[in-house]
C-alpha positions as CSV (number, residue, x, y, z in Angstrom):
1,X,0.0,0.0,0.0
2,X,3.3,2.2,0.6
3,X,4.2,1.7,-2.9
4,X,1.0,2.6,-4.2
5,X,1.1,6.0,-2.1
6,X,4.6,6.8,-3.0
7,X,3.8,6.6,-6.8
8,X,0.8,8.8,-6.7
9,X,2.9,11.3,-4.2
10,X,6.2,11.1,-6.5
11,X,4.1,11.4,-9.7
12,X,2.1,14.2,-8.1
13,X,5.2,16.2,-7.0
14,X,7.2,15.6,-10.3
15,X,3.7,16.9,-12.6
16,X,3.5,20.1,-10.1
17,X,7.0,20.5,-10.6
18,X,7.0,20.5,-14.3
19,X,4.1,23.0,-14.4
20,X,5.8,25.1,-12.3
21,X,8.3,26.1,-15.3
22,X,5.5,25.7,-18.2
23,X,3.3,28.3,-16.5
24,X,2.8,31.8,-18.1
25,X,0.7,33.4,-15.0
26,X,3.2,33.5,-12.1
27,X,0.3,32.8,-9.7
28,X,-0.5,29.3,-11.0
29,X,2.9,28.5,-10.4
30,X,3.2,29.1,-7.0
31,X,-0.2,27.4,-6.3
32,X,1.4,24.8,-8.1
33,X,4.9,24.9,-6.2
34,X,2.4,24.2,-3.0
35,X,1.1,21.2,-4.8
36,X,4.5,20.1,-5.3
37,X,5.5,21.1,-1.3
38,X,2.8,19.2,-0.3
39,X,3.9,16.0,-2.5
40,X,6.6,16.2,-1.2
41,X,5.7,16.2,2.6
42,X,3.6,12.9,1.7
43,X,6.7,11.5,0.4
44,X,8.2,12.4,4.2
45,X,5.7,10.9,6.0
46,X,6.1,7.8,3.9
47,X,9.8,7.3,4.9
48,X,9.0,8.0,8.4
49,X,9.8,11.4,8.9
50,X,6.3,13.4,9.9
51,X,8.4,15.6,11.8
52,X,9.9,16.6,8.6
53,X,6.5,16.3,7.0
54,X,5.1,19.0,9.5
55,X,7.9,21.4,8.9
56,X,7.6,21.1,5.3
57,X,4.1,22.2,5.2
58,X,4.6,24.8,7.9
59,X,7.8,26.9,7.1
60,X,8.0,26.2,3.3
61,X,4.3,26.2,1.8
62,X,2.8,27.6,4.6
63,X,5.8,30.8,4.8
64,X,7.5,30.8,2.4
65,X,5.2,30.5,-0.5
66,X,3.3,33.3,1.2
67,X,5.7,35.7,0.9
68,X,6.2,34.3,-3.1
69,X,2.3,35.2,-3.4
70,X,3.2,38.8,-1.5
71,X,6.0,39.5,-3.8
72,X,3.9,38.2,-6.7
73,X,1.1,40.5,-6.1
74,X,2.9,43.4,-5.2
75,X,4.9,43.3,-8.6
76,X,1.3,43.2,-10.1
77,X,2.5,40.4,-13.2
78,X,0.0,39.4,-15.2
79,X,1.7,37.2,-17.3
80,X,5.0,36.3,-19.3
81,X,5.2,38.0,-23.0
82,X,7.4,37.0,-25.4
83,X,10.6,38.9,-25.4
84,X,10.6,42.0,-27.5
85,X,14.2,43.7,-28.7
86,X,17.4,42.6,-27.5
87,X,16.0,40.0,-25.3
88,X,14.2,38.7,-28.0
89,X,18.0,37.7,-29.9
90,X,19.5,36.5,-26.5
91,X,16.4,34.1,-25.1
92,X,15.8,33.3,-28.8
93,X,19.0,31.2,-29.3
94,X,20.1,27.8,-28.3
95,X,22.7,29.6,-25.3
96,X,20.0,29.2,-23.0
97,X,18.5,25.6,-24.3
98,X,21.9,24.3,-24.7
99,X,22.9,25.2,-20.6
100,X,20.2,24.0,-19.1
101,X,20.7,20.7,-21.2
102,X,24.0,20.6,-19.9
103,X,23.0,21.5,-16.5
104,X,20.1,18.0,-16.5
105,X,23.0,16.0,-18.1
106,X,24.9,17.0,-14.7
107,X,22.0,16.0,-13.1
108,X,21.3,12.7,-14.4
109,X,24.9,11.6,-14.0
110,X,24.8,12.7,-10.6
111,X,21.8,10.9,-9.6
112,X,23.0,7.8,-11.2
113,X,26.1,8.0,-8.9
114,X,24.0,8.7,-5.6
115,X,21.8,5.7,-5.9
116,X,24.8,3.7,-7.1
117,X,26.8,4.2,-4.2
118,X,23.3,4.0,-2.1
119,X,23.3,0.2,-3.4
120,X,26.5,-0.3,-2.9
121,X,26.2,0.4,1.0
122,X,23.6,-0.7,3.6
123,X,21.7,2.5,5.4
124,X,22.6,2.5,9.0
125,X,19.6,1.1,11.3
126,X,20.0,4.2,13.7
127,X,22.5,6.7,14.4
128,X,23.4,7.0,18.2
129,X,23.9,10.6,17.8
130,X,21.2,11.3,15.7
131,X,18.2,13.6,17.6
132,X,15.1,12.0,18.2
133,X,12.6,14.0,19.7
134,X,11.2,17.5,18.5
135,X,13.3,19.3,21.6
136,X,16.4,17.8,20.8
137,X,15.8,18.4,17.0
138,X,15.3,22.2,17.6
139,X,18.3,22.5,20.3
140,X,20.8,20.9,17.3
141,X,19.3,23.1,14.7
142,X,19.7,26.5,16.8
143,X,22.9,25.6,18.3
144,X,24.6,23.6,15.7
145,X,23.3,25.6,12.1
146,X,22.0,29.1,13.8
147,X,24.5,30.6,10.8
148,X,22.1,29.0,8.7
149,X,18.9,30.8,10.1
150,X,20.4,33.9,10.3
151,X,21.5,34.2,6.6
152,X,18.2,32.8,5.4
153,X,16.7,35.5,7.2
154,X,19.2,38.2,5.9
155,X,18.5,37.0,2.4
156,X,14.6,36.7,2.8
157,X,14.7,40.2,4.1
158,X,17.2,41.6,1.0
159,X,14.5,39.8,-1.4
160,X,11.6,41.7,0.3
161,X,13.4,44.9,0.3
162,X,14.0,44.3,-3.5
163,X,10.5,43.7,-4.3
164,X,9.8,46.7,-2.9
165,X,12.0,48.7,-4.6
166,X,10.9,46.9,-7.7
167,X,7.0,48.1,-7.2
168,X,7.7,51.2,-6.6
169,X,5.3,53.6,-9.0
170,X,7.9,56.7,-9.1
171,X,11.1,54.8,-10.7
172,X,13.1,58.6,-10.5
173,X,12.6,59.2,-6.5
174,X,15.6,56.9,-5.0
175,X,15.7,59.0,-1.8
């Protein structure tokens, strides 16, 4: 029955995914980036993991993609045109098609190696180290990554303050 679920979650997340990229109305994406988020928390809660599950939902489609739909609206997009001028040349030949091939080659090849190397070594059956409860979860991550938090913060805040600066009606004022 795990199998059945992980399909339907992998196949859900993967489609969401995909029609993230093939969207013209920025708001359909991120709807469907929280279809996707929420695949994926399925997926956690299938391995075990509904700790993870729970902080999937709440910090990254509950948060995150809320400030994604803030920063959507307040740039006001309607929709992607095709490029006009300059733009038109550059997005218009294969520099762009030819890197992100490049880039899913990398990909592939890298995923090959990780599950060969997964094979090719048994998972441990529990780490004596590793947290197990929510409290010592949150004491490792605040102790041991608080770097982390604080320049995801930092960054979150520089990509707010851009947005803003970006929506701004009177593009001449900068004082």
């Amino acid at each position: 029955m795990d199998a059945i679920f992980f399909w339907i979650f992998a196949a859900v997340a993967v489609m969401a995914s995909l029609l993230v990229i093939g969207q013209r109305n920025p708001m359909y994406s991120v709807l469907l980036l929280i279809v996707s988020f929420g695949a994926l928390s399925g997926l956690y809660v299938l391995l075990g993991a509904p700790f993870v599950a729970a902080i999937q939902i709440i910090i990254y489609a509950g948060a995150i993609m809320v400030l994604f739909l803030f920063v959507v609206m307040l740039l006001n997009i309607r929709s992607e045109g095709p490029p006009e001028g300059a733009a038109r040349v550059l997005l218009s030949s294969a520099g762009p098609r030819r890197l992100g091939a490049v880039l899913s080659l990398v990909l592939i090849i890298e995923l090959a190696w990780a599950l060969q190397r997964l094979q090719g070594s048994a998972l441990p059956a529990g780490d004596a180290q590793a947290p197990t409860t929510v409290y010592e979860i949150g004491i490792t991550l605040f102790r041991d990554y608080a770097f982390a938090f604080e320049a995801t913060s930092v960054l979150i805040l520089v990509a707010m303050v851009g947005a803003i600066i970006l929506a701004r009606k009177d593009p001449g004022n900068h004082a």
